[in-house]
C-alpha positions as CSV (number, residue, x, y, z in Angstrom):
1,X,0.0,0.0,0.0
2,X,1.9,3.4,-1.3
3,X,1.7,5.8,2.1
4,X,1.1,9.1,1.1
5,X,1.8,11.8,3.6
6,X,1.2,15.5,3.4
7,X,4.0,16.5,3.0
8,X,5.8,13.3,3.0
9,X,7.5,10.6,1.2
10,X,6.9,10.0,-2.4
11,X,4.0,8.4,-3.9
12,X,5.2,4.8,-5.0
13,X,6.6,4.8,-8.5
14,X,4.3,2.8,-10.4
15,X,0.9,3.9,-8.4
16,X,-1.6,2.9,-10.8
17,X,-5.4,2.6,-11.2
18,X,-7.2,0.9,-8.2
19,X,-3.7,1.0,-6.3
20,X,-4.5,1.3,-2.4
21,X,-3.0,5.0,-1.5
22,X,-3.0,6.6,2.3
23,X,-3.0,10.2,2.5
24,X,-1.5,10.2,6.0
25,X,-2.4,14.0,7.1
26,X,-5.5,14.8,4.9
27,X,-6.7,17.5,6.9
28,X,-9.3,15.9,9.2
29,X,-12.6,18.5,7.9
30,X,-11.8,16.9,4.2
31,X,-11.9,13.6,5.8
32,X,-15.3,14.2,7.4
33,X,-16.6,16.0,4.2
34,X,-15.9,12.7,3.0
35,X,-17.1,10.9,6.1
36,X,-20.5,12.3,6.2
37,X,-21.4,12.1,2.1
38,X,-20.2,8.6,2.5
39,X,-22.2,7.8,5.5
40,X,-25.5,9.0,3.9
41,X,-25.0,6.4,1.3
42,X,-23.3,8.7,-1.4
43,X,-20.0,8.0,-3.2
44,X,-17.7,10.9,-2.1
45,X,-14.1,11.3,-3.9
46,X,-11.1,13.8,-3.4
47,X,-10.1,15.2,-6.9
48,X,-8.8,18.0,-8.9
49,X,-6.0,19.2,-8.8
50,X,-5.4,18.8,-5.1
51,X,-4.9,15.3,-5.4
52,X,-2.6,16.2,-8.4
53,X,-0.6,18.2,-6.2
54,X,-0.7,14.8,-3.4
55,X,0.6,12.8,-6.3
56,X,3.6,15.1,-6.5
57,X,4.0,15.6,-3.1
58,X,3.0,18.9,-2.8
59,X,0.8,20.5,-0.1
60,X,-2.7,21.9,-1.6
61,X,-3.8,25.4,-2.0
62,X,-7.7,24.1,-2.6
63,X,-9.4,21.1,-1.9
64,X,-11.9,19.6,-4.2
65,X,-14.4,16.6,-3.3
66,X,-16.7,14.8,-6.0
67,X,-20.0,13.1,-5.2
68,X,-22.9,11.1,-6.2
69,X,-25.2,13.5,-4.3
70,X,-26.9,15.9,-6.1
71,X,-26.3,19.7,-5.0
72,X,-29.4,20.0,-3.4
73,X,-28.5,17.3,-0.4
74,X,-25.0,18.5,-0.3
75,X,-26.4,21.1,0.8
76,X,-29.0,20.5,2.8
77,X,-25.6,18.4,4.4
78,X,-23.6,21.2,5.6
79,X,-25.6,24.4,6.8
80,X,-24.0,27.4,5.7
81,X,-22.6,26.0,2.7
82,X,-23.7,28.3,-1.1
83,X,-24.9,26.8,-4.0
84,X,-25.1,29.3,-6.9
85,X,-24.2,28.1,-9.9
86,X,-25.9,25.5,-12.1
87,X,-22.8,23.2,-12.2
88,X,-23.1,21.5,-9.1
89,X,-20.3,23.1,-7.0
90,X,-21.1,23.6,-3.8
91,X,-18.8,25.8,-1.3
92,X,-17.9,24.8,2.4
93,X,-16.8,27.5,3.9
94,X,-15.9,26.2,7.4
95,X,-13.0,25.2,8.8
96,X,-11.3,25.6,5.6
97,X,-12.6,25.8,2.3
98,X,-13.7,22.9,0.4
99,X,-15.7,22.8,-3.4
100,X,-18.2,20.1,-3.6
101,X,-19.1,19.1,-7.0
102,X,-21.6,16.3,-8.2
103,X,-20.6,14.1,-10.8
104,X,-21.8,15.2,-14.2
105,X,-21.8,14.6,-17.8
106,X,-21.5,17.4,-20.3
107,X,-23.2,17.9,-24.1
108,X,-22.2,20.0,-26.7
109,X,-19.8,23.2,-26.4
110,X,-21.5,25.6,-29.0
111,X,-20.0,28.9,-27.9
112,X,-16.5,26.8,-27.0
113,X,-17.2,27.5,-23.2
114,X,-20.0,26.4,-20.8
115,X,-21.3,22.7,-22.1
116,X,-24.5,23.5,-23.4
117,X,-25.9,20.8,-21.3
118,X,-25.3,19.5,-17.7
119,X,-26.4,16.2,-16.2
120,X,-25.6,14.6,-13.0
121,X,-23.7,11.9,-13.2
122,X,-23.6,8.2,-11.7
123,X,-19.6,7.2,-11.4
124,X,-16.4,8.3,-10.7
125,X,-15.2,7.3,-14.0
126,X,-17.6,8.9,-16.2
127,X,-17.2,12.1,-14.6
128,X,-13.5,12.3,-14.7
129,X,-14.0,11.0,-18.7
130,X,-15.2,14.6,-18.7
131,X,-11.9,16.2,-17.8
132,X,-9.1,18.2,-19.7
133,X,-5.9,16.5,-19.3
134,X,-4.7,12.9,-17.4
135,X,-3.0,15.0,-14.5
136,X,-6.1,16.1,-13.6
137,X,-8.6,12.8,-14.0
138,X,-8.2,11.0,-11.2
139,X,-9.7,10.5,-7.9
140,X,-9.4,8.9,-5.0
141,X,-11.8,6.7,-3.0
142,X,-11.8,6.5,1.5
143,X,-11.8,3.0,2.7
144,X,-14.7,3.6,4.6
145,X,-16.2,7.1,6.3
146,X,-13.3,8.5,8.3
147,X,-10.7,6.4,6.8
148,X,-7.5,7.8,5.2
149,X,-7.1,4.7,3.7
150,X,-8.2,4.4,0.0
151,X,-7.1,3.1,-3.8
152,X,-6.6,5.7,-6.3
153,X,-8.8,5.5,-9.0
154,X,-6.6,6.8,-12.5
155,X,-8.3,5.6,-15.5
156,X,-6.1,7.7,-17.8
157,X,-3.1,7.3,-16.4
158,X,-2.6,10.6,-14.2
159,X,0.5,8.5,-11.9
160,X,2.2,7.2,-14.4
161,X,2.2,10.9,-16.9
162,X,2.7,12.6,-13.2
163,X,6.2,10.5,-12.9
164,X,7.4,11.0,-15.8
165,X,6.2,14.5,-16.7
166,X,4.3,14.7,-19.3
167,X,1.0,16.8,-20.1
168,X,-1.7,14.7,-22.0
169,X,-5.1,15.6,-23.1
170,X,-8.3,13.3,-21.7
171,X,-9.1,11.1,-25.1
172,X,-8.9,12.9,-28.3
173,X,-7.1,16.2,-27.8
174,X,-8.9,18.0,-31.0
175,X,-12.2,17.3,-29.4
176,X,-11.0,18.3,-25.7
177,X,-10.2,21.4,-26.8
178,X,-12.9,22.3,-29.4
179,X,-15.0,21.7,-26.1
180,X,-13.4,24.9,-24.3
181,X,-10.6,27.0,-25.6
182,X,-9.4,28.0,-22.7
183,X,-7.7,24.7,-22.4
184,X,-5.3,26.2,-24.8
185,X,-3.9,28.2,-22.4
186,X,-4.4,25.8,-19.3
187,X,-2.3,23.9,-21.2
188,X,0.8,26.3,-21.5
189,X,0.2,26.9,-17.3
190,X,0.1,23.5,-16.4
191,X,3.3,22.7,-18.4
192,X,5.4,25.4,-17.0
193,X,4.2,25.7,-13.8
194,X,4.7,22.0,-13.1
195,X,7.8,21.6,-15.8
196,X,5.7,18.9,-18.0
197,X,6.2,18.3,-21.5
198,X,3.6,18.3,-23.7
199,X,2.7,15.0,-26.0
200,X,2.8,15.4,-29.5
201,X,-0.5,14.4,-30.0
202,X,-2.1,17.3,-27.6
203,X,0.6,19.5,-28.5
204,X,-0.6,19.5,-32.0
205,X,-4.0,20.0,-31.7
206,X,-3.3,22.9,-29.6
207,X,-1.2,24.2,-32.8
208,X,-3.7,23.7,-34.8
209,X,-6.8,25.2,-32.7
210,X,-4.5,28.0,-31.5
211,X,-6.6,30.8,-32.9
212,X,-10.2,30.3,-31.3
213,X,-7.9,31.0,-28.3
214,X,-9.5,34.5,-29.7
215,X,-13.4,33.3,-28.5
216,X,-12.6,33.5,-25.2
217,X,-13.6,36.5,-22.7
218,X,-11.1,38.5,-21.5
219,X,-11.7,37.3,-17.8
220,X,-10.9,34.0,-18.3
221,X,-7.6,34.8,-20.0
222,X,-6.9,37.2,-17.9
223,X,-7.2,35.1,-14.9
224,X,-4.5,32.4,-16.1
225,X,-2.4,34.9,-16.6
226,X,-2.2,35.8,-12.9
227,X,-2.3,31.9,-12.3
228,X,0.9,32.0,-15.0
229,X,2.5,35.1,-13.2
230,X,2.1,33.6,-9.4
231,X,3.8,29.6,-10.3
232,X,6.8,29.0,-9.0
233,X,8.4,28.9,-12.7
234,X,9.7,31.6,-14.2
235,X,6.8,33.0,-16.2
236,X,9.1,33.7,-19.4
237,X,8.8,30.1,-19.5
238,X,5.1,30.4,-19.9
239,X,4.9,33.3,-22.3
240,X,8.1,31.4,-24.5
241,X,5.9,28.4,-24.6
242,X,2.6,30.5,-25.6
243,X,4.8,31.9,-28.6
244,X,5.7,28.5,-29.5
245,X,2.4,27.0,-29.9
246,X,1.4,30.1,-31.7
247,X,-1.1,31.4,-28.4
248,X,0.9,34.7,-27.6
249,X,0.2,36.8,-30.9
250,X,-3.4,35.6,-30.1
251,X,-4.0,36.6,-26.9
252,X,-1.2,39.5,-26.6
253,X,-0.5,40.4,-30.1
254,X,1.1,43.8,-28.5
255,X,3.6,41.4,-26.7
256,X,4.5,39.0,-29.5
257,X,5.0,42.3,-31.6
258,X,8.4,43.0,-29.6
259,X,9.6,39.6,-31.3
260,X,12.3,40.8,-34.0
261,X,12.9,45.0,-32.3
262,X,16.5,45.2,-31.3
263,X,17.6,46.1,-27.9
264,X,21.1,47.0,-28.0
265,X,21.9,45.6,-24.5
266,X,24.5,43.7,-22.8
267,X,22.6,39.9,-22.8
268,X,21.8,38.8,-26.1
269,X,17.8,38.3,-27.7
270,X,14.7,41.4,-28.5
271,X,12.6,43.0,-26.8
272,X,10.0,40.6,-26.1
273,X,13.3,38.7,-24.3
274,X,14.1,41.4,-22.6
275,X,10.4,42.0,-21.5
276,X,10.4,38.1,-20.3
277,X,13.4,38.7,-18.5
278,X,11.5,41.5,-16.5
279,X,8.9,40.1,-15.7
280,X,11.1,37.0,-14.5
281,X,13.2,39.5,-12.0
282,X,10.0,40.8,-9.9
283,X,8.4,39.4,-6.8
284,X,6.7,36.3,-7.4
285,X,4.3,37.0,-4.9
286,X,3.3,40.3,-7.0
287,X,1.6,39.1,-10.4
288,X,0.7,42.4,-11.3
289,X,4.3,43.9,-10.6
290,X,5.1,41.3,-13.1
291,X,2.8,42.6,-15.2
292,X,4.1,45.6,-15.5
293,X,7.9,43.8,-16.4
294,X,6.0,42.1,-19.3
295,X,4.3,45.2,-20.4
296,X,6.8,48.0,-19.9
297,X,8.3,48.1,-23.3
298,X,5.2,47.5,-25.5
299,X,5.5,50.8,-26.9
300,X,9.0,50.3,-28.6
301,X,7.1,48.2,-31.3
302,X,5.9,51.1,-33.1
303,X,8.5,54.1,-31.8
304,X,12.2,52.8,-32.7
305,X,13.8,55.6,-34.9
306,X,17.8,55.7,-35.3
307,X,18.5,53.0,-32.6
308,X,16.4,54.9,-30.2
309,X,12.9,54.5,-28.8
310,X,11.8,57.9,-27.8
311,X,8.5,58.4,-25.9
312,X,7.9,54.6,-26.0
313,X,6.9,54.8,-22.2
314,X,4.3,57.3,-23.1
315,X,3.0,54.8,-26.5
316,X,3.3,51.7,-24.1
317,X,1.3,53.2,-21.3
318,X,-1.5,53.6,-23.9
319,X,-1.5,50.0,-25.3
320,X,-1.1,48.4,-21.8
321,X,-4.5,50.3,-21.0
322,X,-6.0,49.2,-24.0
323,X,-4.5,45.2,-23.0
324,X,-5.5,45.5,-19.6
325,X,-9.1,47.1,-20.2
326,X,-9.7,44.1,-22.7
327,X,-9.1,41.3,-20.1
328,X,-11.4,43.3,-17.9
329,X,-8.3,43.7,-15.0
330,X,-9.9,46.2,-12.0
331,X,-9.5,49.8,-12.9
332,X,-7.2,50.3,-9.9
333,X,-4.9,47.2,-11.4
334,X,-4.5,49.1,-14.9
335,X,-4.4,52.4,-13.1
336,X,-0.9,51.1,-10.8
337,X,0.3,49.0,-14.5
338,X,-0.4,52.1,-16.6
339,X,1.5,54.8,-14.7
340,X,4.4,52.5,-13.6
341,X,4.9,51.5,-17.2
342,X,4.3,55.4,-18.2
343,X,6.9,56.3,-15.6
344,X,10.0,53.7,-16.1
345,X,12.1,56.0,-18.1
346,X,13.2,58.8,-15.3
347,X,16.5,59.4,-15.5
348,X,17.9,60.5,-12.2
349,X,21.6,62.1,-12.2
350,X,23.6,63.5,-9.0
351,X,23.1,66.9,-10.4
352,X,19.1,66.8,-9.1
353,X,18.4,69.4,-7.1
354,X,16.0,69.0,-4.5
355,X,13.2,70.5,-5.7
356,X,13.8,68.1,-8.8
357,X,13.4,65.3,-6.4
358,X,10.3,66.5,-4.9
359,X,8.4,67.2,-7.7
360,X,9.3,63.6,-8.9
361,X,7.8,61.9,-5.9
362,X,4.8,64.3,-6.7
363,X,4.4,63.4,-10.3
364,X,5.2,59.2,-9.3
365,X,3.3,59.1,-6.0
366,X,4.9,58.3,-2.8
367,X,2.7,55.0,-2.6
368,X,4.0,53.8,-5.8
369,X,8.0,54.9,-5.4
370,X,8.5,51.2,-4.6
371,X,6.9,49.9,-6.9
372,X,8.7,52.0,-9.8
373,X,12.2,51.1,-7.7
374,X,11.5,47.6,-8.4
375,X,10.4,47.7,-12.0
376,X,13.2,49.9,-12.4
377,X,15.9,47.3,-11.1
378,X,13.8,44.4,-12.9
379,X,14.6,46.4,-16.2
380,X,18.1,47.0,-15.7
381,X,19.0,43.1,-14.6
382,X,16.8,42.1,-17.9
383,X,19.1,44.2,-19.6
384,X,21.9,42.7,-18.2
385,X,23.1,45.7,-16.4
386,X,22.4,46.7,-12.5
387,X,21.3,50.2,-11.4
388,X,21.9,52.0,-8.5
389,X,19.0,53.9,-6.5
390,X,20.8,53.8,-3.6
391,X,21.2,57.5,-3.8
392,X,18.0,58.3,-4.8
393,X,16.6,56.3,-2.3
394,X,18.2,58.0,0.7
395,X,17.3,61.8,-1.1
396,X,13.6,60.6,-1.6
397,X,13.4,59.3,2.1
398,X,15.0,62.4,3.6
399,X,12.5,64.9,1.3
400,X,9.4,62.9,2.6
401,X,10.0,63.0,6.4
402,X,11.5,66.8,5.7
403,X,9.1,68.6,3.2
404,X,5.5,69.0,2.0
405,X,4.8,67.0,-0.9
406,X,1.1,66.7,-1.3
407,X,-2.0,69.4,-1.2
408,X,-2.9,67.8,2.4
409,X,0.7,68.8,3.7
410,X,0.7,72.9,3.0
411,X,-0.3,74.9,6.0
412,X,-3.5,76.2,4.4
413,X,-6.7,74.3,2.9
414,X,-9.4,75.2,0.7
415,X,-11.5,76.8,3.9
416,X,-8.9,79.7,4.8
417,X,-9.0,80.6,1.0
418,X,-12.3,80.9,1.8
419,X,-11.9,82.7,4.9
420,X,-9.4,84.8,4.4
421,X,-9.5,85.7,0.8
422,X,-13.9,85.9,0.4
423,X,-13.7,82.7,-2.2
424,X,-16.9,80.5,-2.4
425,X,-16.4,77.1,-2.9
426,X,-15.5,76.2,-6.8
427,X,-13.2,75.5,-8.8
428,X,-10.9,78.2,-8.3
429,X,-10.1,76.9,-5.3
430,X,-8.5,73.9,-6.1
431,X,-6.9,76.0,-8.9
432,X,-5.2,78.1,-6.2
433,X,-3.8,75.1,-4.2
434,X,-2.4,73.5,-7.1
435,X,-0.5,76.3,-7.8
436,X,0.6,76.9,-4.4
437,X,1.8,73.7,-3.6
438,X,3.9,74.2,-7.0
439,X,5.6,77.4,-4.8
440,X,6.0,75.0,-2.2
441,X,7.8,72.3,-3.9
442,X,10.1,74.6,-5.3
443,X,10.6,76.5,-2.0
444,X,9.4,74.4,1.5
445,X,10.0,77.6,3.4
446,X,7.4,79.5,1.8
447,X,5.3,76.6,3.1
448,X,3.6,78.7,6.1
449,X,-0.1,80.3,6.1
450,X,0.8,84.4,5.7
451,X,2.9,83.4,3.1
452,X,0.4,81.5,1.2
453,X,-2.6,83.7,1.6
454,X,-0.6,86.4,0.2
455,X,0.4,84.4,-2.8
456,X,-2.9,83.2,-3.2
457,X,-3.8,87.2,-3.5
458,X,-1.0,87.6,-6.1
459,X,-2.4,84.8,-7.9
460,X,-6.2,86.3,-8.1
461,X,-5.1,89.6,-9.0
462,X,-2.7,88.0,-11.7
463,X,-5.9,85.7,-12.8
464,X,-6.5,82.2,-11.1
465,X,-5.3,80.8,-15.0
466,X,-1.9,82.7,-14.4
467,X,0.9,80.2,-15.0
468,X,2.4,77.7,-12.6
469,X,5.7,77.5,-11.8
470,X,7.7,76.5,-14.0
471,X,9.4,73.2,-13.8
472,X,12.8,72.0,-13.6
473,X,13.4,69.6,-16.4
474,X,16.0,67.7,-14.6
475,X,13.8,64.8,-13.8
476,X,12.0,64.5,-16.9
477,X,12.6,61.4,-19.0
478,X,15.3,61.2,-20.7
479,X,13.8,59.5,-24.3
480,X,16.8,57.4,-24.5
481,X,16.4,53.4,-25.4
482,X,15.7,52.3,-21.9
């Protein structure tokens, strides 16, 4: 009998179907999910991909439990549990969260998504018939209620493609995937996430079906992407494979564009491999950080002029709106992408004055200096390069505890405009602060309230649309390749 663990040993080499398995520490609430289905006369399996991850010794993230029970008496099973979708997944909540999904069988995939048809089931085997790849069709069955004792039930061979790593389509891969597209691109996360190859047979048909990756919604794509940018792989393994199999110019076609510009750099490749390599260097734990490594060059598809790529931050802040908006990211998401990718280029030199460094923490945020830091470093170690910011660092640390940067921080507010100069509320007032904190950047001393009110006066007698003060240029962008 293979012992199982969690975490623990390695499964036996050649586990097989109806081989007796013990999961040693299956977290006891899964084991009386199990228990009590069972002991009201329903089959009750674990499967997914949490026993995947069992067969490679890996603890889960989610825990997924099949059954003969329809949704209805799951339910009716385990108070506070939700039901809300017409696939037969139901939630447990408490002590730790568990999906609950009847056995079914599927008809028809017309719009290459949601089966067109949904009935319940009557066997393990038939529902994991249903499945997208082997790695993922497999269950296993308790002993008895309570038991972590079982035999693994792997009719396609999950084991055996686990152990020697390889990614295999359930049946005929053509049909699999004319079922749902988005198998596509579950294909290209599952192989480099878990470092499987894929068999020629699936590997083909993904080839060949590579361009109804199109048909599907932008949340659905943009949700494996995270999954993709959040695996402990490197996700220019992911992207590199989605080139491959001809997925990327699909689903990214402002990405695969970079294939072919020249970059000019220390390592060798383009600019999409310089863009992987970004995207490789940032926290793991921060897919959309990474997000911003893949996207921060898009614009030097369409702006390289006499081996420079001038105002390609400004061109790639557009397109990675436009990417974002179409796989329906949150507006705060594209909002942090866009403005980190619209702001890589700064070019910070000694000769800075403070005033320059002020009014670049104004214009980046002091909430996203990190951020920009990091994509900064991820850009120059993708270029083969390193980048100090040491300095700037310590200057942008020392202006924040020292001097006003924001509205909130100058010694006035809108009210003692309206006190003390007779302003009603408007417009004008928020006119008048803008400008004033402009004085203030440039001069923190001036940063007291008689000095602003009488400014303020100047600036009403000169006309509220008089102009602001001019800017030093030293922290602008410098257009240069980047």
């Amino acid at each position: 009998m293979a012992q199982l663990p969690l975490p623990g040993r390695p499964v036996e080499a050649q586990l097989s179907d109806h081989d007796r398995l013990v999961l040693g520490d299956l977290p006891q609430p899964v084991v009386d999910i199990l228990a009590r289905l069972m002991a009201d006369g329903h089959v009750a399996v674990l499967v997914g991909g949490c026993l995947r991850d069992l067969l490679r010794d890996v603890v889960p993230n989610d825990w997924d439990v099949a059954t003969s029970a329809p949704p209805e008496t799951v339910a009716a099973l385990f108070p506070g549990a939700s039901w809300e979708n017409r696939f037969g997944t139901v939630t447990i909540l408490e002590p730790i969260r568990v999906e609950v999904t009847t056995f079914r069988v599927e008809g028809g995939y017309r719009d290459r998504r949601r089966p067109d048809e949904v009935r319940w089931g009557s066997s393990v085997e038939e529902d994991l018939a249903r499945r997208d790849f082997t790695i993922n069709a497999a269950a296993w069955v308790p002993t008895e209620p309570g038991s972590r004792a079982g035999r693994l039930v792997d009719p396609f061979g999950a084991a055996a493609d686990l152990r020697v790593r390889l990614l295999r389509a359930v049946g005929e891969p053509d049909a699999r995937f004319a079922e749902d597209a988005l198998r596509l691109l579950r294909a290209v996360r599952f192989a480099a996430c878990l470092d499987l190859r894929v068999d020629p047979p699936t590997e083909a048909a993904i080839r060949a079906q590579a361009s109804s990756a199109a048909s599907v919604s932008g949340e659905r794509v943009r949700d494996e992407l995270l999954r993709i940018l959040t695996c402990d792989s490197l996700p220019s393994v992911a992207f590199a494979l989605m080139e491959q199999l001809g997925l990327l110019s699909v689903l990214l076609g402002e990405l695969a564009a970079l294939r072919g510009i020249p970059q000019g750099k220390p390592l060798a490749g383009d600019a999409l491999d310089h863009s992987l390599r970004a995207a490789d260097a940032l926290p793991v734990d921060d897919p959309i950080l990474r997000l911003a490594g893949l996207f921060h060059d898009l614009g030097k598809a369409t702006t390289m002029a006499a081996g420079h790529f001038t105002g390609h931050e400004q061109v790639g802040a557009q397109l990675t709106d436009a990417v974002m908006h179409r796989l329906r990211f949150p507006n705060a998401e594209i909002d942090r992408v866009v403005h980190l990718v619209r702001e890589h280029m700064f070019a910070y030199t000694h000769e800075w004055t403070n005033a320059a460094v002020r009014r670049f923490i104004r214009r980046v945020g002091a909430g996203a200096l990190d951020d920009l830091f990091a994509l900064r470093a991820a850009d120059a170690a993708a270029s083969g390069g390193t980048t100090s910011l040491d300095e700037l660092r310590r200057r942008v640390a020392a202006q924040l505890r020292e001097s006003p940067i924001e509205q909130r921080q100058l010694a006035i507010d809108g009210n003692d405009l309206q006190r003390g100069l007779g302003l009603a509320p408007g417009p004008v007032i928020g006119a008048l602060l803008e400008r004033l904190l402009d004085s203030v950047l440039e001069e923190p001393a001036r940063n007291r309230p008689h000095l602003l009110l009488g400014m303020a006066r100047q600036m009403l007698a000169a006309g509220v649309g008089a102009q602001r003060v001019p800017p030093d240029k030293s922290d602008q962008p410098a257009g240069n390749q980047g």
